[in-house]
N, C-alpha and C positions, 0 to 999 in steps of 0.2 A: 504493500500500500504506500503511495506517495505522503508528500506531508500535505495535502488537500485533503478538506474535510467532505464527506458525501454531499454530492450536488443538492440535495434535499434538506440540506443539514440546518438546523430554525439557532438563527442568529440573533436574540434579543437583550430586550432590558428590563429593568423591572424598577418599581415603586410598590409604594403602600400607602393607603387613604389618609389615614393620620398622619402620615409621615411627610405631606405633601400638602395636603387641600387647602387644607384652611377651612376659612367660612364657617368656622365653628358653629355660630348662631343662627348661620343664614337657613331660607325657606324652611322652617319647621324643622329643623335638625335640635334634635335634645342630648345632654352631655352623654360622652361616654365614658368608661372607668379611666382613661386615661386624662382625660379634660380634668377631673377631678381631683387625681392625684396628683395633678403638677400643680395644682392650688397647696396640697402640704408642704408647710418651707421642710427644706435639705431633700426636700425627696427627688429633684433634678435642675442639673448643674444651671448654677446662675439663674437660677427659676424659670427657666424658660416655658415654654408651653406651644402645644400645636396651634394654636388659637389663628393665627398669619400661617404660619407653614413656607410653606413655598407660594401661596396663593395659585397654586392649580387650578382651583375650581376656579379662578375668574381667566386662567391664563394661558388655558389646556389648547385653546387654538397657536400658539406660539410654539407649546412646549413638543407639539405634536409637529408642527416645523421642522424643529428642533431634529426630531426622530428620523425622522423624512431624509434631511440632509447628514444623519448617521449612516443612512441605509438600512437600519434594521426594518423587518417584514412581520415582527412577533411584540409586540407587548403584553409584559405583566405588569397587571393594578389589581387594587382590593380595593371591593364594596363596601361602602359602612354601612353595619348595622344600622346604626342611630339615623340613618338620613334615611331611608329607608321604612323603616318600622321605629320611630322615635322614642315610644314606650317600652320597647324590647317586644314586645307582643298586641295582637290587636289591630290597630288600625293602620294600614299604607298610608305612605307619603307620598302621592302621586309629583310633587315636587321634588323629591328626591330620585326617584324615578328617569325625572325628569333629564338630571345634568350628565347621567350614566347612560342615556340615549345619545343626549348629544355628543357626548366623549364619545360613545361608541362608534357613532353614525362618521364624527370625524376623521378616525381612524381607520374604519372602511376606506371611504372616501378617498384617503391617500396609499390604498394599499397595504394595512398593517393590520395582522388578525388580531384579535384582542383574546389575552388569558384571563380570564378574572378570577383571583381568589376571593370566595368570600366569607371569609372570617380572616382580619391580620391585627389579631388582640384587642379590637377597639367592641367591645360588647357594651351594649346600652347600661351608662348607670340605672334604671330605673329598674333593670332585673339584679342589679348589684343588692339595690336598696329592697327589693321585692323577699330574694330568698339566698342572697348570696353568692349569685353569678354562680362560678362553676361548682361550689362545695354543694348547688342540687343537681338531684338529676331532671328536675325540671329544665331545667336550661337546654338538654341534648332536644326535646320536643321543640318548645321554641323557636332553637334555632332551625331547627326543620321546617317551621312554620314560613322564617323567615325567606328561607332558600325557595321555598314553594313561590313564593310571593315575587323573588327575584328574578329568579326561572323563567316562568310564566309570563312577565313582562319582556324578559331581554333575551330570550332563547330564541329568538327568532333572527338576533343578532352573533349572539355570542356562542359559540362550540363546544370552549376548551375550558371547562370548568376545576376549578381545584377547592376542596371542602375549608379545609383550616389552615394555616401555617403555622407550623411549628409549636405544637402541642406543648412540649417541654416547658416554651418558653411563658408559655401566659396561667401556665398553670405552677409549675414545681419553683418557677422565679416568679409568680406571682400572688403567691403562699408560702408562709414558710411556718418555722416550730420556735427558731429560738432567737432568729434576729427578722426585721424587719426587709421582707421582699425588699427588690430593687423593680422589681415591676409591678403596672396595675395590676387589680385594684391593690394590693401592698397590706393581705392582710395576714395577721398572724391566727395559725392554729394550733389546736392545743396538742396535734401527733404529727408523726411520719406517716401514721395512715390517711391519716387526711387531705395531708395532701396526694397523695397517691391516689385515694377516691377521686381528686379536682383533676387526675389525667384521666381516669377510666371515667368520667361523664363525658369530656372534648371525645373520646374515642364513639362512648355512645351518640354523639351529639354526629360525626363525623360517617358513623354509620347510617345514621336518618337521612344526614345531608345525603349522600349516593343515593339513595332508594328516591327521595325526595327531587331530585336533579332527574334522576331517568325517568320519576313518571312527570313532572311538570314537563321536560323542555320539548319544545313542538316538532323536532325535526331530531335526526340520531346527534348525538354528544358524545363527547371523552370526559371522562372522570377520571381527578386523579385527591390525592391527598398529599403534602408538602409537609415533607420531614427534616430535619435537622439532625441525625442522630448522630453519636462520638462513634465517629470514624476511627476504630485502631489500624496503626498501620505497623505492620513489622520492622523493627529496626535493621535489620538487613533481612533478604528477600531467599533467606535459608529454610528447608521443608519442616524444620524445627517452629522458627518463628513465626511463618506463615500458620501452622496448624495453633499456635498459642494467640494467635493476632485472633481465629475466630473464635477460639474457646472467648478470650477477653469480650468479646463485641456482646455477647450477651448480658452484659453486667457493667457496662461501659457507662456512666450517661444514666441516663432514664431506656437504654435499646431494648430492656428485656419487657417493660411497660407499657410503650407505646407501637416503634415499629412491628415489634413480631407480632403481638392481637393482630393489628390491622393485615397484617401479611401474612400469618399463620394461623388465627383464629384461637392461639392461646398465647397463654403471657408465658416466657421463656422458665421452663423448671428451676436454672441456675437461680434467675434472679427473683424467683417467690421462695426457694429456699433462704435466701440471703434475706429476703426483709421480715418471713418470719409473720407476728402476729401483723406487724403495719403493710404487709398485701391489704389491696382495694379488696370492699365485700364486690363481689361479682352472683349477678342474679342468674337465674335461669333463664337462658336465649340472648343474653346480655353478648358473648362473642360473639354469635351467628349475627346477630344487628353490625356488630362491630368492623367483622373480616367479611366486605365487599369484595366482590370484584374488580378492577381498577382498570383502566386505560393505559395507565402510565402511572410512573412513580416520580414526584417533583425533588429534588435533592435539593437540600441548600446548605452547601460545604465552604469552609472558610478556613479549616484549620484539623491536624487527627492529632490524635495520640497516640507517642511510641511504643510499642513492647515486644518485649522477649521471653524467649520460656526462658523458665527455671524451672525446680528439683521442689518448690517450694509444696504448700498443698493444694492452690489452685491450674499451678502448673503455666504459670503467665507473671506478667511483672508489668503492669505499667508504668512508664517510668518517670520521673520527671525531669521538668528543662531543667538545662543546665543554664546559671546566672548569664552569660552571652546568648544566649541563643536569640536569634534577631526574629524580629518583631513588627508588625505595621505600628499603626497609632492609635491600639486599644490593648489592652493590658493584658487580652488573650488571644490575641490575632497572633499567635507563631505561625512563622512562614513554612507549610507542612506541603508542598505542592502535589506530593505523590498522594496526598487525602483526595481529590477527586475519583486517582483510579480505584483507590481503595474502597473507597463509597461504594462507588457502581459494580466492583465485584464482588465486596458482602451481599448485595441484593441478588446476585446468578449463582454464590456458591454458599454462602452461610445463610440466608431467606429462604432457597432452593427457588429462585423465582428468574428462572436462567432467559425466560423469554418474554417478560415487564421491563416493556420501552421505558425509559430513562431521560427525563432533561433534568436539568441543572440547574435549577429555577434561581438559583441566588451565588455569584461566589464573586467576589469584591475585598475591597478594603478600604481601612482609614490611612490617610497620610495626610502630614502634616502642610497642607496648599498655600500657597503663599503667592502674590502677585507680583511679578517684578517688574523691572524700571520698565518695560516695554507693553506692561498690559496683559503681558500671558502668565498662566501657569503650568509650568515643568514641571509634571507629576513625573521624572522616568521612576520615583520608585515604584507608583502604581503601575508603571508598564510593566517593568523585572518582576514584579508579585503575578500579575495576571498572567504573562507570556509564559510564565512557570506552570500555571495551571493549566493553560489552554493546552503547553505541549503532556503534561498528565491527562488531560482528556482527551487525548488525539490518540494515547499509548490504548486506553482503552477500548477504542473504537479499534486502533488495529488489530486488537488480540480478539475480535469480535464480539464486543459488550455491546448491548442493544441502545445505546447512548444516542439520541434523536434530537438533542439542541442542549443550547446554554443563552441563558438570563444572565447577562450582566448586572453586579449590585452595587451600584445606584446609577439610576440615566442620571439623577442630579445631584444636588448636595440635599440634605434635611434634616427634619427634627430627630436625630438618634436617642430618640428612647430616655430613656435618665442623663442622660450623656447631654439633652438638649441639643442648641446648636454648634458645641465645642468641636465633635466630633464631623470631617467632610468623609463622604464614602461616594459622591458621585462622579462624574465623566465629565458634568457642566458643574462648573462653579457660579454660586448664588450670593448674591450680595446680598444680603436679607435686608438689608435698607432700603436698598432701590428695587430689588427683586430682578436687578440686571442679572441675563446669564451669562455665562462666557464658558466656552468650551474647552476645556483644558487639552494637553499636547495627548492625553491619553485616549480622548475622545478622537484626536486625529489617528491614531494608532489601531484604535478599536475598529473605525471605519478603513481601515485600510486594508485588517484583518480578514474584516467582511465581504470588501470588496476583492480582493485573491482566494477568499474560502481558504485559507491557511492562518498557520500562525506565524506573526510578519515581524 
């Protein structure tokens, strides 16, 4: 195989509604847990909040310009709950409806299929304040409720549908036991099982969604579900380490919790052994909702974890960094590039799921952007981080991994989460003053990538 990527190969970008829109208050949109918790002081840097954003929603005819003269053919965005169904349940917001048309309708228009995930952590406070957001299982109905409602309206636009992104993160960082979450809603409970309960309801909540998505959408769809799971990768690529890299991945992270339900219809033996009494209660029919069928499997890799066997009792070692070990500009971004291939082959040889197409839905980084005398930003470390991965995801495709596209993270700069606006992770640089963009050297790279179908 040449170093070109198959002529078919889906080249995009990605965002997320919060992360981006703004218009917090506009047309009937009611808070979400995140709006919320950025009102508690210390709980994100420099108090920032989504409230402005990026101002997408007023600016999405530019930003989609923007994409246009990228070249990319695929975007990923997420629907907000809250603009949609403002109450969490109940009544449509045919106004919110509304601007996820027109986004839509523009991106046709120029040629750009649209992905939509719909859940990217932003769930209506009003089911916070109702029963608790994820610690009920009320909320997997709901959300069902919701998707029915999104479906139904925009499936006549949209194909490529994706249920949650990254379970992990809005559930086990956005619960905890003994310190206070760093993510919405930021609350603390009283076990480890608890919060392990707030992942098996997103799972059930994830399972509705599927069923939900195949009978709303008017014409055939892809379903997928967007994971994040701790990629182990072996420290050197020996038949020893390789076999201790999958033993680890069961136990890695949250892997044995979330990915395997959803791709194997049980939660991995290793790691209900390990947690003992704090395993989620799990009801009867509870998997079968859970472990759908899927279209494809969304990845969003940024980073793995080394290991090696040992003689020890688990028979693995994860390791940790060593004090140099270099880094983007988030305090967990180690630069791990062989973590894509690694990804996509635990899902063909450790999931056993050898023929579940594969994109990439998210892999990026932070670096510290800076403007110089002439008006531009020289990201090349964002180049040498990405150019690393791309050629790890090219390895995969050669060794024939069913790998079908990559989402770059982020087409822009934005609100990163607790992090606020400190942290940049896009292609375009955002003045969040002026809301000027400006396309960084990396956005010229990425389009060039795309335009050779290589890595350039």
């Amino acid at each position: 195989m040449s170093d070109k990527f198959p002529n078919n190969f889906i080249w995009g970008a990605a965002t997320s509604a919060y992360q981006i829109e703004g218009a917090a208050t506009g047309n009937n949109r009611l808070p979400s847990v995140w709006d919320t918790f950025c009102t508690i002081p210390n709980r994100v840097v420099n108090g920032d909040t989504g409230e402005v954003a990026c101002d997408h929603y007023h600016r999405y005819e530019t930003d989609v310009k923007l994409m246009v003269e990228l070249g990319i053919k695929d975007y990923r965005f997420s629907i907000a709950w809250p603009r949609i169904i403002p109450g969490g349940r109940g009544t449509v917001n045919e106004a919110g409806v509304d601007f996820y048309q027109r986004l839509v309708d523009c991106l046709l228009e120029q040629g750009i299929t649209p992905h939509a995930t719909l859940f990217h952590w932003d769930s209506p406070q009003a089911l916070e304040d109702l029963y608790g957001s994820w610690q009920s299982r009320q909320i997997a109905q709901d959300y069902a409720d919701y998707v029915t409602a999104v479906v139904s309206r925009l499936g006549d636009r949209i194909t490529h549908w994706m249920t949650l992104n990254e379970i992990s993160c809005f559930t086990h960082k956005g619960y905890g036991v003994d310190e206070t979450p760093v993510h919405a809603p930021g609350t603390q409970v009283n076990s480890k099982k608890a919060v392990w309960q707030t992942s098996h309801h997103a799972l059930l909540a994830h399972g509705l969604g599927c069923q939900a998505i195949r009978a709303a959408s008017p014409g055939s769809c892809k379903v997928s579900l967007v994971d994040n799971f701790c990629v182990t990768v072996p420290l050197s690529e020996s038949p020893e380490n390789i076999a201790a890299t999958q033993k680890a991945f069961h136990t890695c992270g949250s892997n044995g919790g979330i990915i395997f339900p959803a791709l194997t219809g049980a939660y991995s033996p290793a790691l209900l052994e390990l947690l003992g009494e704090d395993a989620p209660d799990i009801q009867a029919g509870d998997l079968e909702i859970i472990h759908q069928p899927l279209d494809y499997l969304g990845l969003n890799i940024y980073k793995g974890a080394y290991v090696r066997a040992t003689d020890n009792e688990q028979g693995y070692e994860i390791l940790d960094w060593p004090k140099g070990y270099p880094k983007m500009h988030m305090p967990w971004l180690n630069i791990v590039p062989e973590s894509i291939y690694w990804g996509i082959r635990h899902v063909s040889d450790t999931l056993g799921h050898k023929d579940l197409p594969i994109l990439i839905t998210e892999n990026g980084c932070a670096a510290q952007d800076e403007i110089n005398a002439q008006g531009e930003v020289i990201d090349s470390d964002r180049i040498l981080y990405l150019r690393q991965y791309l050629k790890s995801a090219h390895r995969a495709l050669s060794e024939g991994y069913p790998l079908t596209g990559y989402f770059l993270w982020s087409l822009m700069d934005n609100f990163e989460w607790s992090w606020g606006y400190d942290r940049r992770f896009g292609i375009i640089y955002v003045d969040y003053q002026t809301q000027q963009r400006l396309p960084k050297a990396s956005f010229h790279w990425y389009r060039e990538c795309i335009r050779q179908n290589r890595v350039v």
